[in-house]
N, CA, C and O atoms as CSV, one atom per row, in Angstrom:
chain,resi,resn,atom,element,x,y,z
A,1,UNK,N,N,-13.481,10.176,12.783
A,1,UNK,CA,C,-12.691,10.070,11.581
A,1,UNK,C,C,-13.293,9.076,10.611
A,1,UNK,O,O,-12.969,8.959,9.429
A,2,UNK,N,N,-14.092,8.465,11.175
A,2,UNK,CA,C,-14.794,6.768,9.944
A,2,UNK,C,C,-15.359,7.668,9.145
A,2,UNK,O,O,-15.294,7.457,7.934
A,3,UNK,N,N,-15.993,8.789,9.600
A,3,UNK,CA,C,-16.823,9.362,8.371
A,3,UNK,C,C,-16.653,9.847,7.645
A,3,UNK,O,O,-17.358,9.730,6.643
A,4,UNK,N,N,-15.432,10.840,7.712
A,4,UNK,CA,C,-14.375,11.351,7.141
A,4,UNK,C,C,-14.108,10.147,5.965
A,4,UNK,O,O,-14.558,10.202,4.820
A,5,UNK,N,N,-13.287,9.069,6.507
A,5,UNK,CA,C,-12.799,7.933,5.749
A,5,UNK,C,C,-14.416,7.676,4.719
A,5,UNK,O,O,-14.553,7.755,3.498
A,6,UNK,N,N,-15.215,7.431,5.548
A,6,UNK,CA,C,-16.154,6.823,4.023
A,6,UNK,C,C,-16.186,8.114,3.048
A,6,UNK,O,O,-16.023,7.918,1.844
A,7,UNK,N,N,-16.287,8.756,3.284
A,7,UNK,CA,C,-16.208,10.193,2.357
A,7,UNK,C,C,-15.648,10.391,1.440
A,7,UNK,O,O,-16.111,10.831,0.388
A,8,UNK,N,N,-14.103,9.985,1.764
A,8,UNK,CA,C,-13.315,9.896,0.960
A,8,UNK,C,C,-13.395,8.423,0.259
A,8,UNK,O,O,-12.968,8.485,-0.894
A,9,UNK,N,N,-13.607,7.777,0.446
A,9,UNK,CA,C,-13.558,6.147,-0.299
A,9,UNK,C,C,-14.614,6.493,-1.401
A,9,UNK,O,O,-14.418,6.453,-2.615
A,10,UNK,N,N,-16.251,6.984,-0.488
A,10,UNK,CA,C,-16.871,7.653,-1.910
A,10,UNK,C,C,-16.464,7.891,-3.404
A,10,UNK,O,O,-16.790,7.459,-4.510
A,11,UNK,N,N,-15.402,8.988,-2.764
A,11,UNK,CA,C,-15.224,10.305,-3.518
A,11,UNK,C,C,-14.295,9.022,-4.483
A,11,UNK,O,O,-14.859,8.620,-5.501
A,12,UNK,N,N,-13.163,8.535,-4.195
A,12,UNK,CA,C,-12.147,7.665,-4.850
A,12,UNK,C,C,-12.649,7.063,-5.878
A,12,UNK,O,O,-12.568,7.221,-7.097
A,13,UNK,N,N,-13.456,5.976,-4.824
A,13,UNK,CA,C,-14.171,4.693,-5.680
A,13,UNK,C,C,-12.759,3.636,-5.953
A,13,UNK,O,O,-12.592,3.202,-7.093
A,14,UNK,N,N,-12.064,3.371,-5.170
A,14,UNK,CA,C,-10.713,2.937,-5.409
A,14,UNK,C,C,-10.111,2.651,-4.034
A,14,UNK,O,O,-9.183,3.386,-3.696
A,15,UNK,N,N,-10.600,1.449,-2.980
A,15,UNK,CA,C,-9.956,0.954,-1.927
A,15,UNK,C,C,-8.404,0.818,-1.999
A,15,UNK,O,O,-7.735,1.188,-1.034
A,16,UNK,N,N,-7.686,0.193,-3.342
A,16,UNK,CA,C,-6.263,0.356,-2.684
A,16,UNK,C,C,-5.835,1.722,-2.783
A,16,UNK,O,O,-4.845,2.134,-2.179
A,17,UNK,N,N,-6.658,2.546,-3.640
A,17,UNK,CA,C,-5.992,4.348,-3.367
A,17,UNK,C,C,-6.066,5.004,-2.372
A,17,UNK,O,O,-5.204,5.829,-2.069
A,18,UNK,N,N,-7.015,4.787,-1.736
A,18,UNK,CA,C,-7.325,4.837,-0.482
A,18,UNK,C,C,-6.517,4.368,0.812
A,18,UNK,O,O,-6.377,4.985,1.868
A,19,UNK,N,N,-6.082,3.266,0.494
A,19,UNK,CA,C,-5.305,2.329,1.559
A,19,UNK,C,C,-3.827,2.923,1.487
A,19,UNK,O,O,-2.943,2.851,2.342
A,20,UNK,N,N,-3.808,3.367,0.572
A,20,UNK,CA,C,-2.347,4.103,-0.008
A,20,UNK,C,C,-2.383,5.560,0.291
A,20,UNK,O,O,-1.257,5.903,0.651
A,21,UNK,N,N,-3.285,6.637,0.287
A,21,UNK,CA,C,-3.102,7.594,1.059
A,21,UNK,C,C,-2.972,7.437,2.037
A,21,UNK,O,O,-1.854,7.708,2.477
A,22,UNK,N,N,-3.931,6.949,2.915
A,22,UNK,CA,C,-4.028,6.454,4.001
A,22,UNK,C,C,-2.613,6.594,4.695
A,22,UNK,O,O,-2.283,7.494,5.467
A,23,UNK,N,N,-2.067,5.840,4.394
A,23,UNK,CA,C,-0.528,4.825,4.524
A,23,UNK,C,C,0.693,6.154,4.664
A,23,UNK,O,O,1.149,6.561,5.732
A,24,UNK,N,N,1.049,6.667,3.294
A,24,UNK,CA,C,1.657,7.917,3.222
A,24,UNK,C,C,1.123,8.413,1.998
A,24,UNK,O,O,1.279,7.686,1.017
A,25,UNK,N,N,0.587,9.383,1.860
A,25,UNK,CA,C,-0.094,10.237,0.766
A,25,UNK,C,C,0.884,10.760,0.047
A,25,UNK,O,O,0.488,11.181,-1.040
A,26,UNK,N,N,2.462,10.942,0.327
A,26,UNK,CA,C,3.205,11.232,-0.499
A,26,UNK,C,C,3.554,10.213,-1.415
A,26,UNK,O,O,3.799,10.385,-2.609
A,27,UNK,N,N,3.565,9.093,-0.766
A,27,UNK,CA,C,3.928,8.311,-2.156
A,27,UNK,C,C,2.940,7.137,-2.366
A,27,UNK,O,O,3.245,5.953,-2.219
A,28,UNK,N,N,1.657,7.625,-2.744
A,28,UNK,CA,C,0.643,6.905,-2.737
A,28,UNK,C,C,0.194,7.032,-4.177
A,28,UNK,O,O,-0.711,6.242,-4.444
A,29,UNK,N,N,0.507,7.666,-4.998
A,29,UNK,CA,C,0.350,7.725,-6.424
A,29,UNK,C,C,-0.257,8.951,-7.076
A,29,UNK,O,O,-0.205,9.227,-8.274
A,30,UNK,N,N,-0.789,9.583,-6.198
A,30,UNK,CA,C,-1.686,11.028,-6.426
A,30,UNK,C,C,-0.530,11.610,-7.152
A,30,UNK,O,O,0.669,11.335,-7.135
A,31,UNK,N,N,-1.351,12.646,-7.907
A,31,UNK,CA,C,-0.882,13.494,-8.681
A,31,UNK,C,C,-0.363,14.411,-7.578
A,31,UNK,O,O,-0.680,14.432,-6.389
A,32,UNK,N,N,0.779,15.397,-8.460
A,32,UNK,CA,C,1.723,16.307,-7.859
A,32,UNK,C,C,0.404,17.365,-7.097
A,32,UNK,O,O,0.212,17.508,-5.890
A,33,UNK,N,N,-0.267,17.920,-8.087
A,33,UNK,CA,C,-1.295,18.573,-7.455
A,33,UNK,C,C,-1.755,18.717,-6.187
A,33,UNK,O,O,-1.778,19.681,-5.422
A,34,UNK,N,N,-2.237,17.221,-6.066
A,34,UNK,CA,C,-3.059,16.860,-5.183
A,34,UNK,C,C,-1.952,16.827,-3.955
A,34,UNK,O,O,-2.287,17.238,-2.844
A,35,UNK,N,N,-0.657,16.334,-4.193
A,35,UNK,CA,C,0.654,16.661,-3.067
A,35,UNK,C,C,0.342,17.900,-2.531
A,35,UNK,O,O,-0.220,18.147,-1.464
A,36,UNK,N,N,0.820,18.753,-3.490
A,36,UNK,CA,C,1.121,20.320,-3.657
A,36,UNK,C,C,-0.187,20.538,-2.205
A,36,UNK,O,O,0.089,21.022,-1.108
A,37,UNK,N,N,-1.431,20.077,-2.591
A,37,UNK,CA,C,-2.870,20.595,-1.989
A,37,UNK,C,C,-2.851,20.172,-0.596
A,37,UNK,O,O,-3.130,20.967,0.302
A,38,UNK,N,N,-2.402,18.447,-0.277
A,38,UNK,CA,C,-2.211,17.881,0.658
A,38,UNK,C,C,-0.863,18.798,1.794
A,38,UNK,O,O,-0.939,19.074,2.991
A,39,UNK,N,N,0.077,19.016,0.962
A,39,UNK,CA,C,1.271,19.459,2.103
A,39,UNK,C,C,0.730,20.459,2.773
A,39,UNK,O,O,0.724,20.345,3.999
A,40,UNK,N,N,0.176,21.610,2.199
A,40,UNK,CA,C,-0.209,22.536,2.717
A,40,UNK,C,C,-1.448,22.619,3.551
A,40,UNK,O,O,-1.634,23.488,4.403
A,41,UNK,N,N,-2.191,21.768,3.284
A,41,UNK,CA,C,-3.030,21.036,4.280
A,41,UNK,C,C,-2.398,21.114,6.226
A,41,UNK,O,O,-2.478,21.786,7.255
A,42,UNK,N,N,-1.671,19.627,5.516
A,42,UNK,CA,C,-1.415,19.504,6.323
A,42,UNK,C,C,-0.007,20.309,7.110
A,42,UNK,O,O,0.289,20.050,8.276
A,43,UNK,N,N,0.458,20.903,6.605
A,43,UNK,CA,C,1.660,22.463,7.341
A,43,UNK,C,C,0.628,23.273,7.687
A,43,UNK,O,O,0.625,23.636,8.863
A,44,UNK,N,N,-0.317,23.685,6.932
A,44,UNK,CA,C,-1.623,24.278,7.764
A,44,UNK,C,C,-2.336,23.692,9.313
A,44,UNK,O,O,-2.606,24.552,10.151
A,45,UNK,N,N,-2.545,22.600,9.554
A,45,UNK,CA,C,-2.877,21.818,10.676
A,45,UNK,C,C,-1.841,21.590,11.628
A,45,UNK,O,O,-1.946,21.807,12.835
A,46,UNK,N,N,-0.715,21.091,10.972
A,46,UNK,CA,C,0.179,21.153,12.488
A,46,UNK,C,C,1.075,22.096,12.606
A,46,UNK,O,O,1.719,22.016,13.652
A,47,UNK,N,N,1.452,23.276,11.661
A,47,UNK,CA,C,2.481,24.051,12.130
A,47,UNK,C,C,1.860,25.677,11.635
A,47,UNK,O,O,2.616,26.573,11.260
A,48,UNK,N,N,0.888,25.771,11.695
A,48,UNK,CA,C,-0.021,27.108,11.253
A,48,UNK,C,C,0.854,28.082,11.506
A,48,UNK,O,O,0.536,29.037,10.797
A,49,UNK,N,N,2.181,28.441,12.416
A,49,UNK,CA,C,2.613,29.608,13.088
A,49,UNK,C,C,3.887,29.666,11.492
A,49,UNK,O,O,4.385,30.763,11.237
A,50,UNK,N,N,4.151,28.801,10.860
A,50,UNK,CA,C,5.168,28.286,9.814
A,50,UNK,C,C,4.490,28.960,8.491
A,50,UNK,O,O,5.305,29.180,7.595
A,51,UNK,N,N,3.223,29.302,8.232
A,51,UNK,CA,C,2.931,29.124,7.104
A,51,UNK,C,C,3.122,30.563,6.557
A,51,UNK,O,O,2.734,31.444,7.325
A,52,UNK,N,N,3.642,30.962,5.386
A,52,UNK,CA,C,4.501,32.338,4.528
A,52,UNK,C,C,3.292,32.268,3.412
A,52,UNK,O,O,2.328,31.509,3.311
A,53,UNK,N,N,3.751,33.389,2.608
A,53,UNK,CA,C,3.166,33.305,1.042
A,53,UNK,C,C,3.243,32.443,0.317
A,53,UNK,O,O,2.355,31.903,-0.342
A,54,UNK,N,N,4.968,32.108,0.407
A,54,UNK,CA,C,5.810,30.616,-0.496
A,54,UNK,C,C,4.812,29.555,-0.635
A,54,UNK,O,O,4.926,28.611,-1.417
A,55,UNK,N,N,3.726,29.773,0.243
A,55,UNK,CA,C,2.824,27.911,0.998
A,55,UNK,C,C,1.939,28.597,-0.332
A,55,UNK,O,O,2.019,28.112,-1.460
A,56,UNK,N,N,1.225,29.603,-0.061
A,56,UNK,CA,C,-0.099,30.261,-1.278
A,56,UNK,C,C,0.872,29.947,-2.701
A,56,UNK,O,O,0.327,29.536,-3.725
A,57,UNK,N,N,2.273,30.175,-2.640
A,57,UNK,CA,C,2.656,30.030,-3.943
A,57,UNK,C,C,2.791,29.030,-4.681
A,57,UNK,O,O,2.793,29.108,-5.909
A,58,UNK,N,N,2.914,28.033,-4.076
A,58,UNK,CA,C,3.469,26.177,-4.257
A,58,UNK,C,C,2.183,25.965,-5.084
A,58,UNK,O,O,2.135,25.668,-6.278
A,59,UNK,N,N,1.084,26.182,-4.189
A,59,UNK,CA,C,-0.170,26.288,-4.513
A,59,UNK,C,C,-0.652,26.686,-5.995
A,59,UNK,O,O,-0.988,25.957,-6.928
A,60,UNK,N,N,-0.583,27.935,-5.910
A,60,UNK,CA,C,-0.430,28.396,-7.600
A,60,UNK,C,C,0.114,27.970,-8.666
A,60,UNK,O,O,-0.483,27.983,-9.742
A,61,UNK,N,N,1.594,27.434,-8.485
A,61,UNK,CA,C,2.487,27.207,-9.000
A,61,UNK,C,C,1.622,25.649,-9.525
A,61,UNK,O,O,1.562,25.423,-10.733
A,62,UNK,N,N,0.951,24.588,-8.464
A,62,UNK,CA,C,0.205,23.758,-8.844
A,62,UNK,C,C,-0.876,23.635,-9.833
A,62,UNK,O,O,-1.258,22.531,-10.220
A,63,UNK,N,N,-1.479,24.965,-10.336
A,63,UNK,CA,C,-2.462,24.929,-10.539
A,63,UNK,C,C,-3.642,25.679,-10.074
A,63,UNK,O,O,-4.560,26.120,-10.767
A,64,UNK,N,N,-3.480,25.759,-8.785
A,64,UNK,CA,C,-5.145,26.415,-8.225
A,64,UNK,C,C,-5.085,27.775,-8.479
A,64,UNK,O,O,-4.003,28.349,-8.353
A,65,UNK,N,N,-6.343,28.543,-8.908
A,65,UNK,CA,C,-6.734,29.433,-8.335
A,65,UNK,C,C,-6.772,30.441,-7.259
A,65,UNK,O,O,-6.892,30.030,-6.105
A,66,UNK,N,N,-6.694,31.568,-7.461
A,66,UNK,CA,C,-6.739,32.071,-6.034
A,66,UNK,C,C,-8.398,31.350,-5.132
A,66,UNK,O,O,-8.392,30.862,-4.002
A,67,UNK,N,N,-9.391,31.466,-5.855
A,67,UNK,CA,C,-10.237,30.991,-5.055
A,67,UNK,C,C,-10.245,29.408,-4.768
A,67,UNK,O,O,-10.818,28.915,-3.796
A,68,UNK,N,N,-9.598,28.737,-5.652
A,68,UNK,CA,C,-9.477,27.360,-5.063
A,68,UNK,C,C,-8.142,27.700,-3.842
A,68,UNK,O,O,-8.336,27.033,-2.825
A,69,UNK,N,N,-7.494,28.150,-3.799
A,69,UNK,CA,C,-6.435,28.462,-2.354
A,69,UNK,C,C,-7.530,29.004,-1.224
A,69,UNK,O,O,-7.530,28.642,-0.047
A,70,UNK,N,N,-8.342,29.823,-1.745
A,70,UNK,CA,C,-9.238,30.192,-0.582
A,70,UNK,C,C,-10.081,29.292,0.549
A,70,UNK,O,O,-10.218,29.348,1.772
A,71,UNK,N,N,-10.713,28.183,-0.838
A,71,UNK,CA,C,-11.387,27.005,-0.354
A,71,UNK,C,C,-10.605,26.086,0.687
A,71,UNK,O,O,-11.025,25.476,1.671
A,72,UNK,N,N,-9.046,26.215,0.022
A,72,UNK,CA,C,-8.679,24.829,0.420
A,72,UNK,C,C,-8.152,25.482,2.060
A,72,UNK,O,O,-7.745,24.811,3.008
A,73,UNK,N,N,-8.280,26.596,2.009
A,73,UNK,CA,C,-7.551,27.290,3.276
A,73,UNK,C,C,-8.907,27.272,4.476
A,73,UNK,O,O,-9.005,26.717,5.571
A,74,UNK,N,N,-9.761,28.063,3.769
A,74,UNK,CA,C,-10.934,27.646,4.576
A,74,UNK,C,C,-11.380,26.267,5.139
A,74,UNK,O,O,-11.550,26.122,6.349
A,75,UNK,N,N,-11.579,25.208,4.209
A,75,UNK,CA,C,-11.594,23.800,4.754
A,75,UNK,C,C,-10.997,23.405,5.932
A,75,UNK,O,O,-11.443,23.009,7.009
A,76,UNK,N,N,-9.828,23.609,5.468
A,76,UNK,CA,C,-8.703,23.130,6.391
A,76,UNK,C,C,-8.962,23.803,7.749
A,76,UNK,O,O,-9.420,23.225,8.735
A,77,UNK,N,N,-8.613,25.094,7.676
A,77,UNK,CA,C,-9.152,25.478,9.169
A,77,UNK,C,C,-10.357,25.453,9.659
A,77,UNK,O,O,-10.541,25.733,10.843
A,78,UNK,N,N,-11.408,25.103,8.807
A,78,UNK,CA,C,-12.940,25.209,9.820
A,78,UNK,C,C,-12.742,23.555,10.195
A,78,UNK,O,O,-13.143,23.450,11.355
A,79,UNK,N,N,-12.327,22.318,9.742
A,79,UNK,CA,C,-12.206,21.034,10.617
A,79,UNK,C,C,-10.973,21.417,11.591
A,79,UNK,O,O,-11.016,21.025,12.757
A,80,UNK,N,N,-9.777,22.246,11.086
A,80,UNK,CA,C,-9.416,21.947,12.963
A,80,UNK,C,C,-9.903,22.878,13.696
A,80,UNK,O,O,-9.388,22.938,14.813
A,81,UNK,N,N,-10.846,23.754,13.441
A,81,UNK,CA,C,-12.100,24.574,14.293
A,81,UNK,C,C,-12.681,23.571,15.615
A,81,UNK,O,O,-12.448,23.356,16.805
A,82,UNK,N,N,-13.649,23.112,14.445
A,82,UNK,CA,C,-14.781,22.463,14.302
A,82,UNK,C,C,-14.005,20.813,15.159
A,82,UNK,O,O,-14.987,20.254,15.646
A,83,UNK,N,N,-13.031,20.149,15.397
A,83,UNK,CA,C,-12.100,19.565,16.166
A,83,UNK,C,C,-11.757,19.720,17.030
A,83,UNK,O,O,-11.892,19.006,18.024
A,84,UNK,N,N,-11.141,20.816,16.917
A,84,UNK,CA,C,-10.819,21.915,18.695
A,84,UNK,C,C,-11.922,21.762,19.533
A,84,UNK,O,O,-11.729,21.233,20.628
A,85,UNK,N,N,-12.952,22.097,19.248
A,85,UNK,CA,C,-14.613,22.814,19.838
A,85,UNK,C,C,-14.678,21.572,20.444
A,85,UNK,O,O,-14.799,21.531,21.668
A,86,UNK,N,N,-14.588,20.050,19.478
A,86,UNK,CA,C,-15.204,18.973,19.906
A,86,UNK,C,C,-14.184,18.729,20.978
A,86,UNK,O,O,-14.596,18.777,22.137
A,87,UNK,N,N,-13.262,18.543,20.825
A,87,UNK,CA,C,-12.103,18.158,21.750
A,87,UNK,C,C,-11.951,19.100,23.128
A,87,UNK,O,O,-11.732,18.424,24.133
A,88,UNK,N,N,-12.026,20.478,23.335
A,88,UNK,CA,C,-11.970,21.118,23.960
A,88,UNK,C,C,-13.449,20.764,24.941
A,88,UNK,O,O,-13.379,20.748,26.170
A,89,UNK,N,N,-14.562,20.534,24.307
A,89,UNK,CA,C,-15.940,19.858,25.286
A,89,UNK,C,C,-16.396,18.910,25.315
A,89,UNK,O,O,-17.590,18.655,25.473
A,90,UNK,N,N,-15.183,17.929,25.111
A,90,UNK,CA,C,-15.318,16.696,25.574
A,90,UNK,C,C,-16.310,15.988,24.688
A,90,UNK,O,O,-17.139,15.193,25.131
A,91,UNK,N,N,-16.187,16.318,23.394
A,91,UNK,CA,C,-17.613,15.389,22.752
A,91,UNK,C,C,-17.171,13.960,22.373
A,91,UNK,O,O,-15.955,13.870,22.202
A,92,UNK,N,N,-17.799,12.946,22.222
A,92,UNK,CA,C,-17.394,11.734,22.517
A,92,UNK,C,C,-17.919,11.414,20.787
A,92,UNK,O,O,-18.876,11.932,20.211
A,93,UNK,N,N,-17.142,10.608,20.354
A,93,UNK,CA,C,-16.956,10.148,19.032
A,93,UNK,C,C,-18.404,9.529,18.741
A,93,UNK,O,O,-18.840,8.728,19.567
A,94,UNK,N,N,-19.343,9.918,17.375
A,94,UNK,CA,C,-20.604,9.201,17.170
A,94,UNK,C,C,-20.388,7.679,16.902
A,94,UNK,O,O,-19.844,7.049,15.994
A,95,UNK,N,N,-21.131,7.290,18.233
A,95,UNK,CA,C,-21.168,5.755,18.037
A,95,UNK,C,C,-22.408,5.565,17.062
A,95,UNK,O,O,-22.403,4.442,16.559
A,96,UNK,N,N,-23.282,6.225,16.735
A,96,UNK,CA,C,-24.244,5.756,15.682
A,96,UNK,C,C,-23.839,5.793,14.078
A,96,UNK,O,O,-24.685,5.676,13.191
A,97,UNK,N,N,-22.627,5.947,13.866
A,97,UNK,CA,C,-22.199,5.915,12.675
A,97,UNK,C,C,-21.192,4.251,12.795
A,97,UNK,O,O,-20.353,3.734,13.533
A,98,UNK,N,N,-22.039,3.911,11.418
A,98,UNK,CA,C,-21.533,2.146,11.405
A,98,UNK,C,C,-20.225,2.126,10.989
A,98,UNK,O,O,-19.813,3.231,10.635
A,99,UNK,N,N,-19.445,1.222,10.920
A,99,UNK,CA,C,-18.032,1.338,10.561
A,99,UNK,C,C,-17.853,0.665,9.437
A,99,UNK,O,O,-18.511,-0.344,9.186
A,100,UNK,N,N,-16.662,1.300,8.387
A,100,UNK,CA,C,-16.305,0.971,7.337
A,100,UNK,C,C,-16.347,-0.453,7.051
A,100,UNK,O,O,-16.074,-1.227,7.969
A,101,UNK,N,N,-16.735,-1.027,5.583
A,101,UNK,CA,C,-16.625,-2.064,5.178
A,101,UNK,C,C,-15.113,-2.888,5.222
A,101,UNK,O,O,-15.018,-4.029,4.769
């Protein structure tokens, strides 16, 4: 997950925004959008058997694209893929990646 995290700090450029998603992303200051993008995220990751059209619609209703819904759908499921795989064969977290400042 550190790498993940620097990724995003990158992308920010903004440690307390960061410290504030982090924390609860709902009320961390992000735009509705970025809510809208996040919930479904994450209702995508832990309750995948839950997810209707209504979820693609919130979506729209935000703003995106059908192909930005595509992206964000794809993302989402190729890391808890790509998670599963690791978790399921036992891969052990890269200790050669240095840890956050």
């Amino acid at each position: 997950m550190t790498h993940h995290r620097r990724g995003l700090r990158r992308l920010l450029k903004d440690d307390d925004l960061l410290a504030a998603i982090e924390a609860d992303w709902r009320n961390s200051g992000i735009d509705d959008r970025r809510k809208a993008m996040l919930g479904y995220c994450e209702k995508l990751t832990l309750r995948p058997q839950d997810m209707t059209i209504e979820d693609v619609e919130v979506l729209r209703s935000a703003g995106f694209s059908d192909r930005d819904i595509l992206d964000i759908c794809e993302v989402t499921s190729y890391y808890a893929y790509v998670n599963r795989i690791a978790d399921g064969l036992g891969v052990p977290l890269e200790t050669w990646l240095p840890q956050d400042d």
